[in-house]
Structure formats: C-alpha cells, structure tokens
C-alpha positions, 0 to 999 in steps of 0.5 A: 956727331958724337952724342954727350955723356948721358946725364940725370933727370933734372932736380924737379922741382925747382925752388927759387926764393918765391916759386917752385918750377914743377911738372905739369899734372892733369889737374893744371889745365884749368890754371892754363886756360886762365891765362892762355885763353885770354887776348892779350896773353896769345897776342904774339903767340903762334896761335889762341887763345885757347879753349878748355878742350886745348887746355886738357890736350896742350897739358896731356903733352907736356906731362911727358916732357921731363928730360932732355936726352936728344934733339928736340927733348924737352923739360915743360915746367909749370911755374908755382909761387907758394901760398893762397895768393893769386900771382902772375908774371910777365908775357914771355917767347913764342917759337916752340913751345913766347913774358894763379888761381886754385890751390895746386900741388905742394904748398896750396900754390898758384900757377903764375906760368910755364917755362919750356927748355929744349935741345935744337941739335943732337950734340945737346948743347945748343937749347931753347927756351920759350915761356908764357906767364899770366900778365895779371900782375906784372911787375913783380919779377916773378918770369925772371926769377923762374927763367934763370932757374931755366937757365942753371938747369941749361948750363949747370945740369944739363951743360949746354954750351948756347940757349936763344929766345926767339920771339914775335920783334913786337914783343917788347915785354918779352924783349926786355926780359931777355935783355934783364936776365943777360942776353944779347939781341943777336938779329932780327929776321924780317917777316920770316913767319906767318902767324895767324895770316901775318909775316910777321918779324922775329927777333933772336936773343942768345946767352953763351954758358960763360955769360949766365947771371951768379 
C-alpha cells in the first residue's frame, strides 16, 4: 500500500469558541484523576476508575502522542475551557484510547476532558476517534464542540477519508453525541468484548469526509 504524502504536526492548540484543545503535560494527572477516578465516569470504559499512580502513567503516555505519520499514531488532546470556572462535558467512547479543576496552562483553564484521534491502517485515511469528559456539568455542549475541532483535524489537516466511534451499546450518552455531531450508527456487534468479565455489545458509528458538519 503506498504511504500518503507526509503532512505537518497539526495546529495544536485547537481553539474553538469556548475551549482550547492541547497536549497533554505532566501537570495534568490530577485534572485526569478527578474525573477518571470516579464510577459513573469509567462505567463503560475498558476498565477504572483509576488511581492517582494511573493517572501519572496514563499521562506520561499520551504526552507522546503528537501526530499521525502511520498506523496506530495518535494526536491525545487534553480539552481546556478558558477562565477560573470549573466546567465539564459529557461521557464519551471507550475502544482505544469512550461523552475542571486548578488553574492549568494558557489562560488559568480548567480540563473539562480528553480527546484522542488515531489512524487504523497505513494508507492514513481510515481514523478513530474516542473521548471522555468530566460528567459534572453536562449539558453545556462543550464534548461536541471539542470533537468537531477532531474531526476538521481528521478531515481537513490530516485528510482521512473515514473516522468511526466504536462505544459499549449501553452507552447512550456517548451514542447521542455521535448522532449530534452527524454520524450514522453503522452496526452493533453482539457480546464481542469482554469488560471487566462481561460481554458486552458494542455499537459502531461512522462519518465519511463529504459527511463532516461546516
């Protein structure tokens, strides 16, 4: 398979009206802990919540994961709505990598969530995305507004022809953000991952680059 055009890092930090999308920096472990450390949070998650020495490791790796230049690459972006106000978002995906708290980076923000994008093959244009956001003030539309940052980043930066959710079915709050930001529920797979000693059903959302909201 022939390899596309290399392209640049991507314009990190994403701005949005309300939020900044950035990467992740060491300082952001206890931000992370706060919401993935709770029960209602990791629910459907592969597995949590977690404690404060995951929150350090979980961090520690996805500092590193700044661009796509093949299969499996990653860009991890921590989600930050600017000002001294804590703020959250909604529960999000699970696969991979799932719908605020002290003064972080640019701004005095508060992490509201993380978003991850990755390439599955190595033509680079089929992506993933997955996302987790505090569930502390839903409501707001502050995980849509990050992910469709994601999905320019998907369709216009990096060019990928396909990105899918893939999310426990039981899932609801994460389901109806995929259906807000335009994608289509394209199949549900029956007990095809064991969580925590569950099957458990997965449903499969999917957004072609001539589909993506203006």
């Amino acid at each position: 398979m022939t390899r596309p055009t290399p392209v640049p890092a991507p314009p990190v930090p994403l701005r949005t009206e309300r939020l900044s999308l950035r990467y992740f920096r060491g300082s952001d472990a206890g931000e992370l802990l706060r919401y993935y450390g709770r029960q209602d949070t990791t629910r459907y998650l592969l597995d949590g919540p977690w404690d404060a020495a995951r929150a350090r490791h979980e961090v520690a790796r996805r500092a590193g994961r700044l661009h796509i230049t093949a299969a499996g690459f990653a860009v991890c972006l921590v989600v930050e709505e600017p000002g001294p106000t804590r703020a959250a978002g909604e529960d999000g995906g699970r696969r991979g990598g799932t719908s605020p708290g002290e003064p972080a980076g640019e701004g005095g923000g508060a992490v509201v969530g993380d978003i991850t994008l990755w390439a599955v093959d190595d033509s680079l244009s089929l992506g993933e995305m997955s996302w987790v956001f505090d569930p502390d003030a839903g409501g707001r539309g502050l995980a849509t507004e990050a992910a469709r940052a994601v999905l320019d980043l998907a369709f216009g930066h990096y060019g990928m022809h396909r990105v899918r959710v893939r999310m426990d079915a039981r899932n609801a709050a994460s389901a109806r953000l995929c259906e807000r930001l335009g994608f289509r529920r394209e199949g549900l797979l029956r007990r095809d991952w064991l969580i925590r000693g569950e099957w458990t059903d997965t449903l499969v959302y999917g957004m072609l680059t001539e589909e993506r909201p203006r």
